[in-house]
mmCIF file as gemmi writes it, N, C-alpha and C atoms, coordinates in Angstrom:
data_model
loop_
_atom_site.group_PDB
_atom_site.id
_atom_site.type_symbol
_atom_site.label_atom_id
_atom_site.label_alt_id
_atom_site.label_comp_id
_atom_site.label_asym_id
_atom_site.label_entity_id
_atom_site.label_seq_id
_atom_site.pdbx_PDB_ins_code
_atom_site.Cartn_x
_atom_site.Cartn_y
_atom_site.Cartn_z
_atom_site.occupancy
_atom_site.B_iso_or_equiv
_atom_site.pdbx_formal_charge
_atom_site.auth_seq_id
_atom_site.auth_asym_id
_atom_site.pdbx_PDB_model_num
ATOM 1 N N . UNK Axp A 1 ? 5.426 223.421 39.974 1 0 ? 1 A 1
ATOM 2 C CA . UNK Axp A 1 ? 5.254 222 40.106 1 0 ? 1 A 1
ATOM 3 C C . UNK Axp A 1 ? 6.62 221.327 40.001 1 0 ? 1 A 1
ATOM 4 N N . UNK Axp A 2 ? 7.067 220.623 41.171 1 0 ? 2 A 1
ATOM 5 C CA . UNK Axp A 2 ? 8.272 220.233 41.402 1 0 ? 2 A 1
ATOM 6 C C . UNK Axp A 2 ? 8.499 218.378 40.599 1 0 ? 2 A 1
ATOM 7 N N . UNK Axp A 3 ? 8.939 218.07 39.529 1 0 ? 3 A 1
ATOM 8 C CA . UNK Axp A 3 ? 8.552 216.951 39.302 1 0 ? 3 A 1
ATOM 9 C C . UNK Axp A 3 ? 9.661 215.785 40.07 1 0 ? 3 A 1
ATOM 10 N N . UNK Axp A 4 ? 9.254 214.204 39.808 1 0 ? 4 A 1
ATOM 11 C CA . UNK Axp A 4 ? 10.28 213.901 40.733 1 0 ? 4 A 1
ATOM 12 C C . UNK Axp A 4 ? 11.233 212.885 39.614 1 0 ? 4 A 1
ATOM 13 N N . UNK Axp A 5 ? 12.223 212.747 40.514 1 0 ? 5 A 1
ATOM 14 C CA . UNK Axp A 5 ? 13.449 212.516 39.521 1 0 ? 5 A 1
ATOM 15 C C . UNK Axp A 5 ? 12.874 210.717 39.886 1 0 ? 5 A 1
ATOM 16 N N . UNK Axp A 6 ? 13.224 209.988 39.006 1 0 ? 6 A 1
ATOM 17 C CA . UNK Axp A 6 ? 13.078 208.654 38.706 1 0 ? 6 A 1
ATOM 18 C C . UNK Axp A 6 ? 14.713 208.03 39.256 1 0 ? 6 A 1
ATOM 19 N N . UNK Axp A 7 ? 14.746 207.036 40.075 1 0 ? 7 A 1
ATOM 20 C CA . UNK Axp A 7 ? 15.467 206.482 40.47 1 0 ? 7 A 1
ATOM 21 C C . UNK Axp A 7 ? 16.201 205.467 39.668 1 0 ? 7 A 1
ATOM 22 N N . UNK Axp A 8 ? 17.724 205.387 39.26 1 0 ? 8 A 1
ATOM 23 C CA . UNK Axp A 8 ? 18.394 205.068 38.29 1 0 ? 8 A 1
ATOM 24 C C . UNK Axp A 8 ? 18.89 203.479 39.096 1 0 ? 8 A 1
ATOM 25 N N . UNK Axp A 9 ? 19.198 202.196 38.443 1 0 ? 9 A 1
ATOM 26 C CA . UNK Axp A 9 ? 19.523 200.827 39.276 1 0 ? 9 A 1
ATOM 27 C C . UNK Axp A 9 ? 20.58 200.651 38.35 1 0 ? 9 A 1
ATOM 28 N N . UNK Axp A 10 ? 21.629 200.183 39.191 1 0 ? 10 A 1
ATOM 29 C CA . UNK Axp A 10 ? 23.162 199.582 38.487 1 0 ? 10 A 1
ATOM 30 C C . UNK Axp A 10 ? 22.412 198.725 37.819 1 0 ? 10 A 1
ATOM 31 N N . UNK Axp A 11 ? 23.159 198.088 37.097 1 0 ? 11 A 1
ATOM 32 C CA . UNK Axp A 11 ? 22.818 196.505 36.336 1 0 ? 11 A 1
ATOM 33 C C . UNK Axp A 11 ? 23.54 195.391 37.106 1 0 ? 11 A 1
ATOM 34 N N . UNK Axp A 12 ? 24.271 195.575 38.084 1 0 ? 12 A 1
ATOM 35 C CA . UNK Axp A 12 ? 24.304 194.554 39.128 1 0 ? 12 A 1
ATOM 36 C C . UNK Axp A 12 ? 23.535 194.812 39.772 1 0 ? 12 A 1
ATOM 37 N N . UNK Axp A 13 ? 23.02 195.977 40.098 1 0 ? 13 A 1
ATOM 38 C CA . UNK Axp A 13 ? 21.868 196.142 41.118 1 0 ? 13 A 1
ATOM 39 C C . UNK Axp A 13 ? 20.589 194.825 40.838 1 0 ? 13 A 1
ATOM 40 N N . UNK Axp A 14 ? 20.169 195.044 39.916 1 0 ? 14 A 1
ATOM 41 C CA . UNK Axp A 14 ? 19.088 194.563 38.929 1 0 ? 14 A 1
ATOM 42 C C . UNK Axp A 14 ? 19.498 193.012 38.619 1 0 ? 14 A 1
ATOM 43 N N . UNK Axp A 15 ? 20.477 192.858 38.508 1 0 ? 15 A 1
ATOM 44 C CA . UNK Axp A 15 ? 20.864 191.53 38.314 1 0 ? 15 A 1
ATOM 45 C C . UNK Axp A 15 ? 20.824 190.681 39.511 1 0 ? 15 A 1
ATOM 46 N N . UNK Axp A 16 ? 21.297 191.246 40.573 1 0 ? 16 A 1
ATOM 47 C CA . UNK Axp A 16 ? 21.178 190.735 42.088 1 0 ? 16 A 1
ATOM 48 C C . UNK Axp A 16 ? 19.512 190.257 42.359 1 0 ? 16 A 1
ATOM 49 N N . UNK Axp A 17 ? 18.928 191.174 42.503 1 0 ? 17 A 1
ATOM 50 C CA . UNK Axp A 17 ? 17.488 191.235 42.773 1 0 ? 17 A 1
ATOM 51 C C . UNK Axp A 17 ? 16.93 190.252 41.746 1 0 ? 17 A 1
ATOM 52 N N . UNK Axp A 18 ? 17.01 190.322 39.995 1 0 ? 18 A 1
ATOM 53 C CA . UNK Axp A 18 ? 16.613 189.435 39.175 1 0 ? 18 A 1
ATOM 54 C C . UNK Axp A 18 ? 16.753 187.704 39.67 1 0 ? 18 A 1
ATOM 55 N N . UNK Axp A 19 ? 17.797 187.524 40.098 1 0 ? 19 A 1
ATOM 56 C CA . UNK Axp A 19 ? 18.605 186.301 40.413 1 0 ? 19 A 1
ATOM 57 C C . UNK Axp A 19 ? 18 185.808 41.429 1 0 ? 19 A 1
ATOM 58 N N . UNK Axp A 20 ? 18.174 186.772 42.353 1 0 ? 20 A 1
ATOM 59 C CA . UNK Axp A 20 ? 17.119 186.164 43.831 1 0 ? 20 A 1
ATOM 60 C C . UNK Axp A 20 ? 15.584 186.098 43.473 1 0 ? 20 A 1
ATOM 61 N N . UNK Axp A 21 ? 14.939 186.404 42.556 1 0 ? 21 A 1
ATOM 62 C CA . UNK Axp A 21 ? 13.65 186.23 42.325 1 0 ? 21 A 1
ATOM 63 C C . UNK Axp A 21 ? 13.801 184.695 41.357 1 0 ? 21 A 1
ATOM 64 N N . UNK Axp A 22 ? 14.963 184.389 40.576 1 0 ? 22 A 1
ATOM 65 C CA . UNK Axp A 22 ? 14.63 183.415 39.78 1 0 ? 22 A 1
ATOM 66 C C . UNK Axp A 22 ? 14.657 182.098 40.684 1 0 ? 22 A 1
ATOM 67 N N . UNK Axp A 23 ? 15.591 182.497 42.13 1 0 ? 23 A 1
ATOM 68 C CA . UNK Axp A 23 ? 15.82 181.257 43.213 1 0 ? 23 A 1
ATOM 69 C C . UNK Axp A 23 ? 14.503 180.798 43.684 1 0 ? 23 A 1
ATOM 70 N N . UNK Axp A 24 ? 13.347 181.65 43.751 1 0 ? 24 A 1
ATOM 71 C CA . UNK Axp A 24 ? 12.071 181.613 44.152 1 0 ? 24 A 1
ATOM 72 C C . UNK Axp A 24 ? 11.987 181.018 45.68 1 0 ? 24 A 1
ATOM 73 N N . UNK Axp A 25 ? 13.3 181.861 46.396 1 0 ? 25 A 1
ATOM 74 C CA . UNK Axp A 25 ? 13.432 181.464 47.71 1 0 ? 25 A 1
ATOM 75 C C . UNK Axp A 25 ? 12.332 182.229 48.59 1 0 ? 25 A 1
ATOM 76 N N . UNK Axp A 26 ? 12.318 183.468 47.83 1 0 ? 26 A 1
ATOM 77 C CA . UNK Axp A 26 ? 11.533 184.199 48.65 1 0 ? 26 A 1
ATOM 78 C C . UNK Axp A 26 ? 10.52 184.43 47.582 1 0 ? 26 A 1
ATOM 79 N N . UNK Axp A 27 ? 9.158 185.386 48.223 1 0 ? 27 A 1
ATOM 80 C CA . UNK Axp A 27 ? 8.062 185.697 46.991 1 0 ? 27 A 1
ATOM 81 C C . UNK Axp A 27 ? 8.664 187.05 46.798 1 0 ? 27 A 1
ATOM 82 N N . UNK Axp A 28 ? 7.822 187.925 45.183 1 0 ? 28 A 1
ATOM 83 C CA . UNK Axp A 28 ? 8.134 188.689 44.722 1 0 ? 28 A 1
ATOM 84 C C . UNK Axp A 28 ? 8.132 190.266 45.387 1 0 ? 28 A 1
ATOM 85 N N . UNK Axp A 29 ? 7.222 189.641 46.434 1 0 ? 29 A 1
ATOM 86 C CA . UNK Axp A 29 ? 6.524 191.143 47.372 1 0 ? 29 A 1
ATOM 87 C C . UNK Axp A 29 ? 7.929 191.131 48.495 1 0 ? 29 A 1
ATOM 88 N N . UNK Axp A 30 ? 8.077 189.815 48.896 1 0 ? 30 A 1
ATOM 89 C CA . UNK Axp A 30 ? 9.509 189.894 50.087 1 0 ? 30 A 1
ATOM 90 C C . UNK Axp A 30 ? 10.857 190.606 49.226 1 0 ? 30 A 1
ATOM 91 N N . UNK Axp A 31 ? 11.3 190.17 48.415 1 0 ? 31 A 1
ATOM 92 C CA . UNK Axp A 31 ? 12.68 190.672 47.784 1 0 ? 31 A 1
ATOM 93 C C . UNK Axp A 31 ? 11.926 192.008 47.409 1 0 ? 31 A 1
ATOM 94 N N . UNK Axp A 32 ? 10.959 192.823 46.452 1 0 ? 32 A 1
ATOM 95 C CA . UNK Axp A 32 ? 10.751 194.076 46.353 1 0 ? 32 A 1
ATOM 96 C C . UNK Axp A 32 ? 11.182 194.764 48.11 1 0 ? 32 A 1
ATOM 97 N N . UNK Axp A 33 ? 10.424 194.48 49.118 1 0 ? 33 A 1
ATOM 98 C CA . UNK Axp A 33 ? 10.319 194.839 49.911 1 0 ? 33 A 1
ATOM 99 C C . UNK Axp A 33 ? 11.697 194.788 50.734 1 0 ? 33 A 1
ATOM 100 N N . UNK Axp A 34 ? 12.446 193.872 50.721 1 0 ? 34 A 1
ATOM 101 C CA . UNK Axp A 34 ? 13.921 193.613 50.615 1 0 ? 34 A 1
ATOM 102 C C . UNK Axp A 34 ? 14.884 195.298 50.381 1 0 ? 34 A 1
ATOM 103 N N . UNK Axp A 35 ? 14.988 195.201 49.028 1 0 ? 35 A 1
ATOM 104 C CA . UNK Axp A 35 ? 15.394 195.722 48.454 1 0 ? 35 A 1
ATOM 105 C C . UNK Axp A 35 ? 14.604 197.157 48.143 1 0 ? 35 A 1
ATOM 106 N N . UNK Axp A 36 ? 13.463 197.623 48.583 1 0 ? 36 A 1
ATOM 107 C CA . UNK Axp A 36 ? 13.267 198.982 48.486 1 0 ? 36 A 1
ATOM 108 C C . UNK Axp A 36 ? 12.468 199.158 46.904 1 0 ? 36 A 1
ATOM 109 N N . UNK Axp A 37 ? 12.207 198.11 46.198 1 0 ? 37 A 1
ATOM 110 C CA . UNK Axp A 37 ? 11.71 198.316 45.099 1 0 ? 37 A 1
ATOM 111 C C . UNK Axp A 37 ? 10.384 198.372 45.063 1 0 ? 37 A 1
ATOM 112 N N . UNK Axp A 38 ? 9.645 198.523 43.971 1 0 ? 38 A 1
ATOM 113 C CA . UNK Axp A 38 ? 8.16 197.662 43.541 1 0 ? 38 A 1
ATOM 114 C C . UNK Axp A 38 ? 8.116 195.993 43.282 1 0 ? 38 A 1
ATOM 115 N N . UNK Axp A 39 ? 7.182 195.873 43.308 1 0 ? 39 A 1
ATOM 116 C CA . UNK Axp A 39 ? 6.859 193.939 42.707 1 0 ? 39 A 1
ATOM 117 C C . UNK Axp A 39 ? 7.283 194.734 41.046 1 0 ? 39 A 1
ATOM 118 N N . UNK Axp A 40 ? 6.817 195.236 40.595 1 0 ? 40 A 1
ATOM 119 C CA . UNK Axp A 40 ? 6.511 194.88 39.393 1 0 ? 40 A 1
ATOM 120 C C . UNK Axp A 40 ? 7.899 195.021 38.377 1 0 ? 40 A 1
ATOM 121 N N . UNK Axp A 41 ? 8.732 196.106 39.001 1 0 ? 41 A 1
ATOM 122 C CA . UNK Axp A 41 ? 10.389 195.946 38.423 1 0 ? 41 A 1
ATOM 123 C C . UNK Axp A 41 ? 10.905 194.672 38.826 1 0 ? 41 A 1
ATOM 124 N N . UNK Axp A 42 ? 10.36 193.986 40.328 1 0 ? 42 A 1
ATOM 125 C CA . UNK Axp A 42 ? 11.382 193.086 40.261 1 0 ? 42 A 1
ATOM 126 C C . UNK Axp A 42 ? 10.711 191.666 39.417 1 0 ? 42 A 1
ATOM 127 N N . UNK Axp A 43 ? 9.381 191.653 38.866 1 0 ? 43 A 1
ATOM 128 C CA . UNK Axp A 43 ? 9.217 191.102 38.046 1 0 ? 43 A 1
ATOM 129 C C . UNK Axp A 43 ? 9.783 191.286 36.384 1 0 ? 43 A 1
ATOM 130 N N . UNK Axp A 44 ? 9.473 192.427 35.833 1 0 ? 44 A 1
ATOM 131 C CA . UNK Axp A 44 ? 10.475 193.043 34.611 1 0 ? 44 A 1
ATOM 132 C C . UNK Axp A 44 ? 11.886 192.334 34.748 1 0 ? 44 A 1
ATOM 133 N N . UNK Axp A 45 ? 12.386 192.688 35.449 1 0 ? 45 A 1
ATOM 134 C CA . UNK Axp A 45 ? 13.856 192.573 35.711 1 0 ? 45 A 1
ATOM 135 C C . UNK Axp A 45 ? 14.248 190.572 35.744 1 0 ? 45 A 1
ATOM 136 N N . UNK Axp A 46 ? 13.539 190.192 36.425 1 0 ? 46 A 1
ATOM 137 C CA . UNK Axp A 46 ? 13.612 188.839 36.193 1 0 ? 46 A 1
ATOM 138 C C . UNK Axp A 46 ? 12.89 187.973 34.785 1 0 ? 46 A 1
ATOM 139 N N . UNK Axp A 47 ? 12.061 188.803 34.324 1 0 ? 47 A 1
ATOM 140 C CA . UNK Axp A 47 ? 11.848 188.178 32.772 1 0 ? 47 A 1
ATOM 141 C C . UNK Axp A 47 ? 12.767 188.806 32.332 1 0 ? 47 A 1
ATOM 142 N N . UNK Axp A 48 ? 13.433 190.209 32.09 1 0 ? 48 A 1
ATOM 143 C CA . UNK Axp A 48 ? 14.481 190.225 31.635 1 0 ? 48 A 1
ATOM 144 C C . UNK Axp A 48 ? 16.117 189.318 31.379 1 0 ? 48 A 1
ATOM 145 N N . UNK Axp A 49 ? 16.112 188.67 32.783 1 0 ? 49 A 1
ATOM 146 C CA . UNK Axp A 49 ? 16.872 187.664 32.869 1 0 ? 49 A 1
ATOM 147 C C . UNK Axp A 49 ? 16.568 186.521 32.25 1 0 ? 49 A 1
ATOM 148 N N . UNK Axp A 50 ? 15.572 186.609 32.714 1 0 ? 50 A 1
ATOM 149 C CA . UNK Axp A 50 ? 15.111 184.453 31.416 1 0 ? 50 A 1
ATOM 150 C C . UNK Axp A 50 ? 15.683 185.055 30.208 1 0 ? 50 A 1
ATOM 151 N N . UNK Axp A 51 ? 14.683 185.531 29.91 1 0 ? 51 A 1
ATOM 152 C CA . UNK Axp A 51 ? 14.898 186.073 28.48 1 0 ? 51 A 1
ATOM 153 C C . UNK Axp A 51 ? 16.412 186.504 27.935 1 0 ? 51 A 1
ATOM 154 N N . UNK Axp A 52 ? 16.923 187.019 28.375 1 0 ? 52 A 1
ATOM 155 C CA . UNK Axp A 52 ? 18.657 187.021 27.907 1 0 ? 52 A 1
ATOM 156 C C . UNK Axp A 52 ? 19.121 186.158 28.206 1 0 ? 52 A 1
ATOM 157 N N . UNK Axp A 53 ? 18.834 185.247 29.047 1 0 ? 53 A 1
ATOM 158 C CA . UNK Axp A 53 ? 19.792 183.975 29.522 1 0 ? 53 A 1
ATOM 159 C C . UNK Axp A 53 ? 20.439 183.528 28.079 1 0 ? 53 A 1
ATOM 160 N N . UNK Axp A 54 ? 19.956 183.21 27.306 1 0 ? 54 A 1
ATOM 161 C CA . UNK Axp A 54 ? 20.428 182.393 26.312 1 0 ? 54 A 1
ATOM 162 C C . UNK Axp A 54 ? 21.236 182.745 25.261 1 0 ? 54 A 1
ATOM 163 N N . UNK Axp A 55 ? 20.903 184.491 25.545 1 0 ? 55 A 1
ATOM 164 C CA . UNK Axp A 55 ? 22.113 185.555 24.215 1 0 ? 55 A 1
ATOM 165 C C . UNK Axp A 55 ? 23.387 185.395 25.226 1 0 ? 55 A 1
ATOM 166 N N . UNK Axp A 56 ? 23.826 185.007 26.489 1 0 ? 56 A 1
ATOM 167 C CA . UNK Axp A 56 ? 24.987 184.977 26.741 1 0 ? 56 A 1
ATOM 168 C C . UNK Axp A 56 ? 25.584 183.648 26.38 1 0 ? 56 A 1
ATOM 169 N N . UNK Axp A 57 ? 25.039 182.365 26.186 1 0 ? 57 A 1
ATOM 170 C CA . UNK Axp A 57 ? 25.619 181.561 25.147 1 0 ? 57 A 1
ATOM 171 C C . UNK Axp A 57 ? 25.904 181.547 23.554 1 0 ? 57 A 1
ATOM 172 N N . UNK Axp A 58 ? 25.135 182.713 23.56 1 0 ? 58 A 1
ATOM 173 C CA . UNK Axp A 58 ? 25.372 182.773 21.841 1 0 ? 58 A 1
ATOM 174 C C . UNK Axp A 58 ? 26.399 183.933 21.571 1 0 ? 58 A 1
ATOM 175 N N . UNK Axp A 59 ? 26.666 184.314 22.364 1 0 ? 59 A 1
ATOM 176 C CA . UNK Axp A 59 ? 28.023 185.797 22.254 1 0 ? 59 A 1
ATOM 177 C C . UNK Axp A 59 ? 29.207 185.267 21.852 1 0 ? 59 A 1
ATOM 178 N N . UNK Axp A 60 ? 29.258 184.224 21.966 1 0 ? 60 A 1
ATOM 179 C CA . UNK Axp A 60 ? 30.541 183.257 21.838 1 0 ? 60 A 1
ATOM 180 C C . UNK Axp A 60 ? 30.498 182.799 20.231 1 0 ? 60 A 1
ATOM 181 N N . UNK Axp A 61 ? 29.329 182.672 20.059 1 0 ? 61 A 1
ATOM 182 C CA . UNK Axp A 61 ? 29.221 181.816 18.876 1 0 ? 61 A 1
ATOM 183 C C . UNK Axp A 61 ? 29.788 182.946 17.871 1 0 ? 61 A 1
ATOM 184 N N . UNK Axp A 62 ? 28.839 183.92 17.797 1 0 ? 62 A 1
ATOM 185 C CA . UNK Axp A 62 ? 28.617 184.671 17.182 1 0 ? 62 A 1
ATOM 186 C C . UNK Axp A 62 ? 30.259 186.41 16.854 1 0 ? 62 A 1
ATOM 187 N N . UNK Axp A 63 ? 30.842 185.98 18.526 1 0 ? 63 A 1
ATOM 188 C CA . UNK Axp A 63 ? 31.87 186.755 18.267 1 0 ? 63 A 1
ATOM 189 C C . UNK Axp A 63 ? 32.737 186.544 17.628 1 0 ? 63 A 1
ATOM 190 N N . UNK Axp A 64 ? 33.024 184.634 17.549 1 0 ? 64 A 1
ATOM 191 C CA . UNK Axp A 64 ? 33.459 184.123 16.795 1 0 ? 64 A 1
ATOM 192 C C . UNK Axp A 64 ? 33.663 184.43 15.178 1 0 ? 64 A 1
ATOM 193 N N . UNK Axp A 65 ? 32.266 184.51 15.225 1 0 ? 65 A 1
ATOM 194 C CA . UNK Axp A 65 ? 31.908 184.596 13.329 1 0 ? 65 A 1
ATOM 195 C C . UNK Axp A 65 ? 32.314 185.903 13.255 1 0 ? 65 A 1
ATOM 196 N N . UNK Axp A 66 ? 32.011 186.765 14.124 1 0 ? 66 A 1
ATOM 197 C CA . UNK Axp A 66 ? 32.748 188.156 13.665 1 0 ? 66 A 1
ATOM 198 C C . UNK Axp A 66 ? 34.429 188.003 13.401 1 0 ? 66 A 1
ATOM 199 N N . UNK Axp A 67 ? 35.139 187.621 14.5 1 0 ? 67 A 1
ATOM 200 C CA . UNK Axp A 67 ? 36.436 187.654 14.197 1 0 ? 67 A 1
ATOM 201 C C . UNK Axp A 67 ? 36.754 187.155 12.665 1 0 ? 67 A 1
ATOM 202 N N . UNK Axp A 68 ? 36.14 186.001 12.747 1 0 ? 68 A 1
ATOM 203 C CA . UNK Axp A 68 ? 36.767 184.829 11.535 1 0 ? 68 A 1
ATOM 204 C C . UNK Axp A 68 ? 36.139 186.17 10.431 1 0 ? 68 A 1
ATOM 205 N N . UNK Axp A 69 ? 35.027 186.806 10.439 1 0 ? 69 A 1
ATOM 206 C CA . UNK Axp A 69 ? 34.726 187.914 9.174 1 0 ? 69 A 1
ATOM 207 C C . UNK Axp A 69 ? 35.769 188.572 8.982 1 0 ? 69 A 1
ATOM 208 N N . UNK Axp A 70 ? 36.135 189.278 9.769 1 0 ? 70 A 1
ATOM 209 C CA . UNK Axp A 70 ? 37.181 190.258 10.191 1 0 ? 70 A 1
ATOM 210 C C . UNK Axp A 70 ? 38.917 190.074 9.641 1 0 ? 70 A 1
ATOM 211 N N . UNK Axp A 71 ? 39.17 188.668 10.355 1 0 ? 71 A 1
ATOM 212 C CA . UNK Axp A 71 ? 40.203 187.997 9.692 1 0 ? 71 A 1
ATOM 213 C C . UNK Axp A 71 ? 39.904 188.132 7.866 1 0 ? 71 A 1
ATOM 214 N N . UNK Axp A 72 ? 39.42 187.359 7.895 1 0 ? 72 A 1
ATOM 215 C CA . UNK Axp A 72 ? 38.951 187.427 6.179 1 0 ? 72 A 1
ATOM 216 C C . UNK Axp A 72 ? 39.312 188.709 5.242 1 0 ? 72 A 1
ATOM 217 N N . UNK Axp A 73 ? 38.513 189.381 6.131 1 0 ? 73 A 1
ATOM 218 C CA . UNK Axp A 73 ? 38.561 190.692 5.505 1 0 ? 73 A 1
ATOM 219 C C . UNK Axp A 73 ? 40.549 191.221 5.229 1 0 ? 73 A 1
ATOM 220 N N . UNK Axp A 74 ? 40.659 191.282 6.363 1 0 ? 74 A 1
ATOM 221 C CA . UNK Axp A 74 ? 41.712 191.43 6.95 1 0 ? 74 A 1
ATOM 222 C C . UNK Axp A 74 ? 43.139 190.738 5.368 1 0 ? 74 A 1
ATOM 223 N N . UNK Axp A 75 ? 42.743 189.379 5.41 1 0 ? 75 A 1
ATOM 224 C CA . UNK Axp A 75 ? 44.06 189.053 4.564 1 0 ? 75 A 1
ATOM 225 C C . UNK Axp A 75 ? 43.395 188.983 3.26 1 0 ? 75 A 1
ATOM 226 N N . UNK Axp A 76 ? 42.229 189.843 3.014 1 0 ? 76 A 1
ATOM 227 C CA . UNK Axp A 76 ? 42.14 190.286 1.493 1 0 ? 76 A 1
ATOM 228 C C . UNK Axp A 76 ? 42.75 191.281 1.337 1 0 ? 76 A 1
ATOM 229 N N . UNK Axp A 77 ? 42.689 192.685 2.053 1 0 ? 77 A 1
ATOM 230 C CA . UNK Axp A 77 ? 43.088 193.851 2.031 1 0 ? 77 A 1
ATOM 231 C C . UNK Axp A 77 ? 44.909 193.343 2.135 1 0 ? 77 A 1
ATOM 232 N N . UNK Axp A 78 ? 45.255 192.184 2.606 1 0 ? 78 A 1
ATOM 233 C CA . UNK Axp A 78 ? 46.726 192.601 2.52 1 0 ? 78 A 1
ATOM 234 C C . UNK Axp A 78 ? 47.045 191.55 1.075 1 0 ? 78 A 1
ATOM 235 N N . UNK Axp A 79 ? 46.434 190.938 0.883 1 0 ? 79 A 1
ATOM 236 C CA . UNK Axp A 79 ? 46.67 189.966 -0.799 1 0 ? 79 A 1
ATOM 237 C C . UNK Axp A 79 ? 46.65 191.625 -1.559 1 0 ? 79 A 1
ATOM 238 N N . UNK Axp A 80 ? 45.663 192.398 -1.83 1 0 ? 80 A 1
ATOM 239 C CA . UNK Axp A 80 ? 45.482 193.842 -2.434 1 0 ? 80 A 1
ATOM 240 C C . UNK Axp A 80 ? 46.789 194.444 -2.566 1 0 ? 80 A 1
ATOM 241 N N . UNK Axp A 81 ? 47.157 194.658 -0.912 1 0 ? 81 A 1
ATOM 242 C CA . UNK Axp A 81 ? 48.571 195.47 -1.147 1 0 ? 81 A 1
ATOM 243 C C . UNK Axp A 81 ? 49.519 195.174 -1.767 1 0 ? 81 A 1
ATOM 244 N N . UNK Axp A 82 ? 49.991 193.35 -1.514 1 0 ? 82 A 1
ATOM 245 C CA . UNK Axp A 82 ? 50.686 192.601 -2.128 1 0 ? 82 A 1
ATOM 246 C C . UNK Axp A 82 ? 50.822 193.061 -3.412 1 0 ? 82 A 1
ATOM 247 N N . UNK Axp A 83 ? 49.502 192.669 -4.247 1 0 ? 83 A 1
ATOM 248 C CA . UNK Axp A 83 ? 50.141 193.157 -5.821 1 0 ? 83 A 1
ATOM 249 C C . UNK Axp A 83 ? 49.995 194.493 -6.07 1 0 ? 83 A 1
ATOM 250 N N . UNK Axp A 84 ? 49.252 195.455 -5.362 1 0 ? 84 A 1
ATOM 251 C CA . UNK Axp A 84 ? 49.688 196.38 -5.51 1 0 ? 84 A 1
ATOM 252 C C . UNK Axp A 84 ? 51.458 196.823 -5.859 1 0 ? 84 A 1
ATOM 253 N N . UNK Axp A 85 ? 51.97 196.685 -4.651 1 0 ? 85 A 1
ATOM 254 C CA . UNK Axp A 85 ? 53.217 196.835 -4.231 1 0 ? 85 A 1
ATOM 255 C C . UNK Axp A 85 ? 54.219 196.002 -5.649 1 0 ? 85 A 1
ATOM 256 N N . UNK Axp A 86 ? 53.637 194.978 -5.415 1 0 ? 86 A 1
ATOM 257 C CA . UNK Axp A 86 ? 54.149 194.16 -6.813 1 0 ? 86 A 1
ATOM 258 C C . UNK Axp A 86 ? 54.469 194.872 -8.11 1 0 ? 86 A 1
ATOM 259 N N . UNK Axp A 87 ? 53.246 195.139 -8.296 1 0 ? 87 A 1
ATOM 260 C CA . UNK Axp A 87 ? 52.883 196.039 -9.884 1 0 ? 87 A 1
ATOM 261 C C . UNK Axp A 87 ? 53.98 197.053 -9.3 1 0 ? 87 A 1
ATOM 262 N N . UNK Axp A 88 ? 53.91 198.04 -8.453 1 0 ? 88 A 1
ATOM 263 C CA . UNK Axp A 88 ? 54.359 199.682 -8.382 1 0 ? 88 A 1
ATOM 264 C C . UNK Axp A 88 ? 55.999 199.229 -8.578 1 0 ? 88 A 1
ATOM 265 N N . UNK Axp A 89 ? 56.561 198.087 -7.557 1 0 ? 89 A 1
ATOM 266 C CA . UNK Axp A 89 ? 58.179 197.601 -7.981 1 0 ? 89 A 1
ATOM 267 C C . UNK Axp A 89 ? 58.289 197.357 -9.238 1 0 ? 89 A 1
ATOM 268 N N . UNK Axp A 90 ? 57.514 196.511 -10.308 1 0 ? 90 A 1
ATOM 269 C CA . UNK Axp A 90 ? 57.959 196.232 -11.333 1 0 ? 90 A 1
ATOM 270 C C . UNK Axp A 90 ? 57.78 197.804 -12.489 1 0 ? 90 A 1
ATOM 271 N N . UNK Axp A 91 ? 56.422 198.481 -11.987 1 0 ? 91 A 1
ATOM 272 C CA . UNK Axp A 91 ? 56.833 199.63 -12.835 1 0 ? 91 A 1
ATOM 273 C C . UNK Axp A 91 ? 58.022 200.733 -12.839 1 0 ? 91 A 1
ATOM 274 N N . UNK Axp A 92 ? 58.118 200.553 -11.49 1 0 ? 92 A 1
ATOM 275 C CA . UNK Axp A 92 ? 59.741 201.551 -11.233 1 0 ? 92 A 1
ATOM 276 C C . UNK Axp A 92 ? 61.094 200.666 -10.893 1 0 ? 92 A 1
ATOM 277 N N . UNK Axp A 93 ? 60.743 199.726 -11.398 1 0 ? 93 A 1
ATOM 278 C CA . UNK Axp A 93 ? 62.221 198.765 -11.115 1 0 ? 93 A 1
ATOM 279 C C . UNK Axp A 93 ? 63.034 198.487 -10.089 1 0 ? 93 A 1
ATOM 280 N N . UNK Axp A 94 ? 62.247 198.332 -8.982 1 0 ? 94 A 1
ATOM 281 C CA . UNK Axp A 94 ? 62.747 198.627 -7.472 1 0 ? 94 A 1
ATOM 282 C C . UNK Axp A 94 ? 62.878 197.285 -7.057 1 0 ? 94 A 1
């Protein structure tokens, strides 16, 4: 029994097709049919798009808060070394 291999889609692939379904220029059966797909991926694929639409405005926000964590972090570990270094000169008189 020969099974069959499942067909793999770029994420521009998917994004293309998503996009033209959200234009609602054409119906869902024309762009599947377009493009060689099923209706029902190119439905998936376009709720996929609503649905993330809005984490690509928040990547910003949020990468933000990472850096500024990061920073933080960042000039504690060197305040640390500071007296480290401090203390080790004054114990060996350097």
């Amino acid at each position: 029994m020969m099974s069959k291999k499942r067909k793999q889609y770029s994420s521009q692939f998917k994004a293309k097709v998503a996009l033209e379904a959200v234009q609602n220029e054409s119906t869902v059966a024309e762009i599947a049919q377009k493009y060689g797909v099923h209706p029902t991926m190119v439905n998936n694929w376009k709720r996929a798009l609503l649905d993330g639409a809005s984490n690509i405005f928040d990547k910003g926000q949020k990468s933000q808060q990472q850096n500024d964590a990061k920073v933080d972090e960042l000039y504690r570990q060197i305040g640390q070394l500071k007296v480290e270094r401090d203390f080790l000169s004054k114990k060996f008189g350097l």
